[in-house]
C-alpha positions as CSV (number, residue, x, y, z in Angstrom):
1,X,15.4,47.2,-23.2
2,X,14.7,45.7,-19.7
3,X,17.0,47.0,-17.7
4,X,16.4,44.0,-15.0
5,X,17.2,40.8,-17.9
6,X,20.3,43.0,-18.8
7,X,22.1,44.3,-16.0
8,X,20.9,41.7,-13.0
9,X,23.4,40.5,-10.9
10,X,23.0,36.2,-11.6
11,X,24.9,35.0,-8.8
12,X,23.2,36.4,-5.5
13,X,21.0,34.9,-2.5
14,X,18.4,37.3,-0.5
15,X,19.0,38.3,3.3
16,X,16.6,39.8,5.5
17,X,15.9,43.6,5.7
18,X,16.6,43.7,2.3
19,X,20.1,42.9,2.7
20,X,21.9,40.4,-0.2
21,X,25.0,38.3,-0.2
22,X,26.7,38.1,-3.3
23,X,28.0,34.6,-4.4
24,X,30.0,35.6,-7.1
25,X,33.2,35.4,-5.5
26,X,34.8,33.8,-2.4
27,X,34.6,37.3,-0.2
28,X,30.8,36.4,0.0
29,X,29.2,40.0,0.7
30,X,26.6,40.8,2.5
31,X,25.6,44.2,0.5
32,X,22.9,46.6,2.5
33,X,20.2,48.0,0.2
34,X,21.3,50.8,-1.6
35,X,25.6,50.0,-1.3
36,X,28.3,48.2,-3.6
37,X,30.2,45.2,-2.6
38,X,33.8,45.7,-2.1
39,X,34.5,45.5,-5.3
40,X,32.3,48.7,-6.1
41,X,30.3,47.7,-8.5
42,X,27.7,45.4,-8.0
43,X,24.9,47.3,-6.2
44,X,21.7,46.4,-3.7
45,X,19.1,47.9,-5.4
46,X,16.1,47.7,-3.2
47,X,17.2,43.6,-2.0
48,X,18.2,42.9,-5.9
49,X,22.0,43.0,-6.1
50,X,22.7,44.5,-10.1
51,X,25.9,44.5,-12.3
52,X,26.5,48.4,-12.5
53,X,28.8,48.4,-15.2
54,X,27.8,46.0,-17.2
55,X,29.0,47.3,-21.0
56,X,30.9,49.8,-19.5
57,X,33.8,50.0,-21.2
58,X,37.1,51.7,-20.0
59,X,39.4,50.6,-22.5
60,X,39.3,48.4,-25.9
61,X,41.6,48.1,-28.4
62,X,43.7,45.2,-30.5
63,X,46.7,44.2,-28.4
64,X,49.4,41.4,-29.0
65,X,48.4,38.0,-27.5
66,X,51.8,38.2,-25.5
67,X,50.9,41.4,-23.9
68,X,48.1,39.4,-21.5
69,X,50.8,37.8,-21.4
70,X,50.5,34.9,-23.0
71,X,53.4,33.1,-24.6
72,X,52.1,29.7,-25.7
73,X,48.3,30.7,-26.9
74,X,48.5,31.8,-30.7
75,X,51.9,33.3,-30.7
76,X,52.1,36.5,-32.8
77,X,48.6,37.0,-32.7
78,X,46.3,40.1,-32.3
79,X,43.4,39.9,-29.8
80,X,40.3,42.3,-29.0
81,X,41.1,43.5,-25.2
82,X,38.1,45.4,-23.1
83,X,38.4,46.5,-19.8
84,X,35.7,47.9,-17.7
85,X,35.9,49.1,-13.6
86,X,36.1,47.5,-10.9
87,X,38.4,44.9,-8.5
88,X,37.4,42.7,-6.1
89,X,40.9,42.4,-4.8
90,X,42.3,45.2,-2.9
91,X,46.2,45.5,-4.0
92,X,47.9,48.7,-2.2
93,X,50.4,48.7,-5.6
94,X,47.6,48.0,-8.0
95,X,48.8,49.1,-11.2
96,X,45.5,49.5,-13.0
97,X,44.0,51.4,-9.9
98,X,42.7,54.4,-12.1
99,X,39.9,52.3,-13.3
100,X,40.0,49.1,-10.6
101,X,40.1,51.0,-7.2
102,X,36.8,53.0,-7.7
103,X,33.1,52.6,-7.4
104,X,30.8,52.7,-10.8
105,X,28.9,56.2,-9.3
106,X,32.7,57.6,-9.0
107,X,33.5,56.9,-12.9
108,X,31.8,58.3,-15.5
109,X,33.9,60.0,-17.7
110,X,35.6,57.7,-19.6
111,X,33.2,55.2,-19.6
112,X,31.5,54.1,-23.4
113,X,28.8,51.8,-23.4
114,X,28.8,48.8,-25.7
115,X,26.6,45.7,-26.3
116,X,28.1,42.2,-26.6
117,X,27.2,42.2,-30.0
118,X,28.9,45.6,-30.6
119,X,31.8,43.7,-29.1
120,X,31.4,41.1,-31.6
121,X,31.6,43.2,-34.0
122,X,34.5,44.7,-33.4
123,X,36.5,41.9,-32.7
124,X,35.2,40.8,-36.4
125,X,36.2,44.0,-37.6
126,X,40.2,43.0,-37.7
127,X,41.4,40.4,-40.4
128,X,43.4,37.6,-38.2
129,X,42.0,39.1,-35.4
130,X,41.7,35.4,-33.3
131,X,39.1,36.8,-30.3
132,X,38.1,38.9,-27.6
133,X,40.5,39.1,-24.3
134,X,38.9,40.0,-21.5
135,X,41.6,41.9,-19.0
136,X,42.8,45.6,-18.1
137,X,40.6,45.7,-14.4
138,X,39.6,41.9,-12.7
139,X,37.2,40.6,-15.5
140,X,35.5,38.3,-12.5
141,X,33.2,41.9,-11.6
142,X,31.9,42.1,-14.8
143,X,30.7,38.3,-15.3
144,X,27.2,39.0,-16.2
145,X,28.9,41.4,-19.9
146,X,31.5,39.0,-20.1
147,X,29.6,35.9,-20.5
148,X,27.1,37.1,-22.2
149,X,29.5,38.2,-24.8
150,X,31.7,34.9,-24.8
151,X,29.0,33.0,-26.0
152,X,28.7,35.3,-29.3
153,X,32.3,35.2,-29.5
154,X,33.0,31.4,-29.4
155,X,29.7,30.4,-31.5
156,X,31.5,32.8,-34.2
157,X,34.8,30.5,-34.0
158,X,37.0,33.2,-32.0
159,X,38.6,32.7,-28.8
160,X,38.0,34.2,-25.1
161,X,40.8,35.0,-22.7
162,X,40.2,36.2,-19.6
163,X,43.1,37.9,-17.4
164,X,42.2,37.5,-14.2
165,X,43.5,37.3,-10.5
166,X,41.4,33.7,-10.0
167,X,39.4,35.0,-7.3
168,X,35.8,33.8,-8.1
169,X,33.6,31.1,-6.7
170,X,33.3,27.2,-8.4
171,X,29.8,27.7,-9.9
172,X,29.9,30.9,-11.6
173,X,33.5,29.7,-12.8
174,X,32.1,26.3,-14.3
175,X,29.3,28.0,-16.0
176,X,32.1,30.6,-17.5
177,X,34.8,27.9,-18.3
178,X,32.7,26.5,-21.0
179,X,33.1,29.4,-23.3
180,X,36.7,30.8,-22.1
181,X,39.8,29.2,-24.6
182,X,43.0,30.6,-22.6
183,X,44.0,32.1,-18.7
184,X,46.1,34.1,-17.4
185,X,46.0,34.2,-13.8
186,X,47.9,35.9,-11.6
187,X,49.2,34.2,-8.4
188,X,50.9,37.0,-6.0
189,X,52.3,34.6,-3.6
190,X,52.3,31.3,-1.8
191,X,51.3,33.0,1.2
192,X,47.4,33.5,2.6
193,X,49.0,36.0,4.9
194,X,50.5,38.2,1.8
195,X,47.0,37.9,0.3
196,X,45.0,38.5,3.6
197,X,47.6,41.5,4.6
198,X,48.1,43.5,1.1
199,X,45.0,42.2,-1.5
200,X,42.0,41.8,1.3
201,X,41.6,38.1,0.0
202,X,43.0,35.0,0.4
203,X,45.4,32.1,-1.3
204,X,43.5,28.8,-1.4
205,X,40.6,30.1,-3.3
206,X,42.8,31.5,-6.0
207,X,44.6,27.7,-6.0
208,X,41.6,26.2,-6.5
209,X,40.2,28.4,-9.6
210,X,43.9,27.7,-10.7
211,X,43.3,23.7,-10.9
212,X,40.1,23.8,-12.1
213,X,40.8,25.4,-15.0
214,X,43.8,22.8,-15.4
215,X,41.2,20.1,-14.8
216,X,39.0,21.6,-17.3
217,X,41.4,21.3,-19.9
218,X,41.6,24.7,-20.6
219,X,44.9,26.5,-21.7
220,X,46.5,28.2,-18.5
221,X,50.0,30.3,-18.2
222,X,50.6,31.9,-14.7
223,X,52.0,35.5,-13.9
224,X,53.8,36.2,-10.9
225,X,54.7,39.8,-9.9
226,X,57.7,39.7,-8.2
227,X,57.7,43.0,-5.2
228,X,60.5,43.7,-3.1
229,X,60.3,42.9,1.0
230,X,56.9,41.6,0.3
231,X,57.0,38.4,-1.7
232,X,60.2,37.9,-2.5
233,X,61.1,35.0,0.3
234,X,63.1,32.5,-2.1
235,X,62.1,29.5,-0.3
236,X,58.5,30.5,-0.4
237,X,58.5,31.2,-4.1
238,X,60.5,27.6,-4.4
239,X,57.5,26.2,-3.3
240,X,54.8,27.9,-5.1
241,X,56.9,26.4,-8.0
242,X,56.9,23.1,-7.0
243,X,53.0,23.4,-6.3
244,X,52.5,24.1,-9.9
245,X,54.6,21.7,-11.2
246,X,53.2,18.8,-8.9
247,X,49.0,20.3,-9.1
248,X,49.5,22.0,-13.0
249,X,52.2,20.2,-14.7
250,X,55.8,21.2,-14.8
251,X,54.5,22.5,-18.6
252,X,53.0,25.1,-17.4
253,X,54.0,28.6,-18.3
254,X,55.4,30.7,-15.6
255,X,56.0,34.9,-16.3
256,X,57.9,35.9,-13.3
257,X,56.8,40.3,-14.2
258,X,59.0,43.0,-12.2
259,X,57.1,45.3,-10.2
260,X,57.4,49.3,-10.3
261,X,56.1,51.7,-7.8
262,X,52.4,52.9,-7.9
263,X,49.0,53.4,-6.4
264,X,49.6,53.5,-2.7
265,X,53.2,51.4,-2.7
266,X,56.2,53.6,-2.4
267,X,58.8,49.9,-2.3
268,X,61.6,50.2,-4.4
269,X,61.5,48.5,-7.9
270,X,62.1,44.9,-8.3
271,X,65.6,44.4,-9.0
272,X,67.1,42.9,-11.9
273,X,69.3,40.5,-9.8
274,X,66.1,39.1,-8.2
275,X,64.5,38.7,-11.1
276,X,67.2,36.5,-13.1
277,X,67.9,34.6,-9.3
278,X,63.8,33.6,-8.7
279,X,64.2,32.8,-12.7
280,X,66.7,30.2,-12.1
281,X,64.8,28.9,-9.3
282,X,61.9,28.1,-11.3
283,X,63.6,26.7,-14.2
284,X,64.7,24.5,-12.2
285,X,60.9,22.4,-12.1
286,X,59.4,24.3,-15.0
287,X,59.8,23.8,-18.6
288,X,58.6,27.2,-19.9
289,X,59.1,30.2,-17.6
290,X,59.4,33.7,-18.7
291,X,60.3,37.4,-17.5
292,X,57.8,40.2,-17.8
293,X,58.0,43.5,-18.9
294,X,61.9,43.8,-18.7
295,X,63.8,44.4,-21.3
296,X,66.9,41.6,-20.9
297,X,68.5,39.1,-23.1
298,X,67.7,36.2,-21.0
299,X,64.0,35.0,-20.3
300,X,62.0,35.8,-23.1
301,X,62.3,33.1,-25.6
302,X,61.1,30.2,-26.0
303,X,62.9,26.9,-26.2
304,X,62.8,23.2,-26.8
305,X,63.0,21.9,-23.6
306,X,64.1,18.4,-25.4
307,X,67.1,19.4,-27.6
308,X,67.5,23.3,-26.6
309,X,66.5,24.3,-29.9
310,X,65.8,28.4,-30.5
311,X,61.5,28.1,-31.2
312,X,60.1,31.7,-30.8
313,X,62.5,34.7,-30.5
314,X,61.1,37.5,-28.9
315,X,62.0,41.2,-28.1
316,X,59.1,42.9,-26.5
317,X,56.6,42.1,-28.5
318,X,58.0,41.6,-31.3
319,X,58.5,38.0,-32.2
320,X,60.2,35.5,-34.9
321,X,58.6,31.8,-35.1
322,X,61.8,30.1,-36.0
323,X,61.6,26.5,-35.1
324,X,58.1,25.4,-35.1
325,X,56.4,23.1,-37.3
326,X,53.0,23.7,-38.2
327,X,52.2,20.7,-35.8
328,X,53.4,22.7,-33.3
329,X,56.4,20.3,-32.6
330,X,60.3,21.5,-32.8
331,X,61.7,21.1,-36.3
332,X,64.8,20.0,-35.0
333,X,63.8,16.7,-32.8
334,X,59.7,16.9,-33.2
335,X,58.9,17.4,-29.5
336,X,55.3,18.6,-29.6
337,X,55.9,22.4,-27.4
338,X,53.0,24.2,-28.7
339,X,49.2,23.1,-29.0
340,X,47.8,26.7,-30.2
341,X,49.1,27.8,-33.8
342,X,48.0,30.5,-36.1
């Protein structure tokens, strides 16, 4: 095969002296021949900029729909999650930095190499399997494998999910929405100067991916990491809320996730006081907020936000659809809560 038609980089202008600037994403790179961008894998190759990992595979395997997370896409479903290298966000506690905070020269290892269609066919492989989820480093850096293997994915009647941290530019995003079902995104704060300072990016492009994707229709839940000293201002987080609820919809889902030492962060854990105290807050605008990988008696259910009624019980991920009708409404007063059923 080619390698050029497979592995070239499609959203790119040329610069003189064989320099490129990548368009991919809102940092807007200009990459000198023969370097990576900052997010360490897409490459100047002689004033052509080329996707480096593109079917590199770091992990893959069938996870639970709620472990992306999300709550109100397919609940109880299995989904096809691949992972390759690769960030172009750089978080000091990154908790996936084994495979997002490194360059494609600098990991080998445990790389396997797979085709979309091999994708495909695993993803076919599972009975009730509903798709492909595209997730463990930022799925934005490999675009080029991604799309590619969207398409055979949605024209074989499964859905796409992408995980991502919403920092990518409006075109390639447009041409991607088409064939993604579900998002995840993950907003660190309301703050351009906590993204500036800690991530090496910056708010308002993330806000826009984050109503586009609402304007597109598409299905949307929103994770929060919640860190100690760093993002944990109450009024601050009070009015991320009431963004979403005023830009989003106050139906949007909200997972509020603790955070845990790692990478380069040494800041204590996130409390569990914090956590139920910003959960309260955004109850207060939202209709479906959650808390993420914590093990607590509160925050995890789901609920009619009508008549209170118990819908989804959850421990972990381990679930019990109790009070749903196939409709998706509550059985108790009909309020339609959920669009995506098995």
């Amino acid at each position: 095969m080619d390698f050029e038609n497979i592995h070239k980089a499609q959203f790119y202008e040329k610069q003189k002296s064989k320099k490129v600037k990548c368009t991919l994403c809102p940092h807007g790179c200009i990459i000198d021949k023969n370097k990576f961008g900052i997010c360490g894998v897409r490459y100047n190759n002689e004033g052509k900029l080329f996707s480096e990992n593109y079917g590199e595979i770091s992990s893959i395997g069938f996870d639970p729909i709620e472990k992306k997370p999300l709550y109100h896409f397919y609940p109880g479903s299995k989904i096809l999650s691949i992972g390759s290298i690769g960030c172009n966000l750089k978080c000091f506690y990154c908790q996936n930095w084994q495979i997002s905070q490194i360059n494609s020269q600098e990991y080998k290892t445990n790389l396997k190499t797979y085709s979309p269609s091999d994708i495909l066919s695993k993803a076919l492989s599972k009975p009730n399997n509903i798709g492909v989820a595209y997730t463990y480093n930022e799925p934005t850096v490999f675009y080029e494998f991604m799309l590619d293997t969207a398409k055979l994915v949605k024209a074989k009647g499964l859905k796409n999910v992408m995980v991502t941290n919403g920092y990518i530019c409006k075109e390639p995003l447009l041409q991607l929405i088409k064939y993604i079902d579900a998002f995840n995104v993950d907003l660190k704060a309301f703050s351009n100067e906590f993204y500036k300072k800690n991530t090496a990016s910056s708010l308002q492009a993330v806000l826009d991916t984050l109503k586009l994707i609402k304007e597109q229709g598409k299905h949307l839940e929103i994770t929060n990491l919640l860190i100690p000293t760093l993002n944990d201002d109450s009024k601050e987080f009070e009015d991320m809320i009431k963004w979403i609820a005023k830009e989003l919809g106050d139906d949007t889902v909200l997972h509020i996730s603790a955070y845990y030492p790692n990478y380069n962060s040494t800041i204590e854990p996130t409390s569990i006081s914090l956590i139920m105290s910003f959960l309260k807050i955004a109850k207060k605008y939202l209709k479906n907020v959650y808390v993420g990988n914590v093990m607590l008696a509160e925050g995890n259910n789901t609920y009619c936000d009508k008549c209170g009624n118990l819908l989804i019980s959850r421990s972990g991920y381990m679930l019990d659809i109790v009070g749903i009708n196939k409709d998706g409404s509550c059985k108790k007063c009909g309020n339609k809560i959920f669009t995506y059923l098995k």
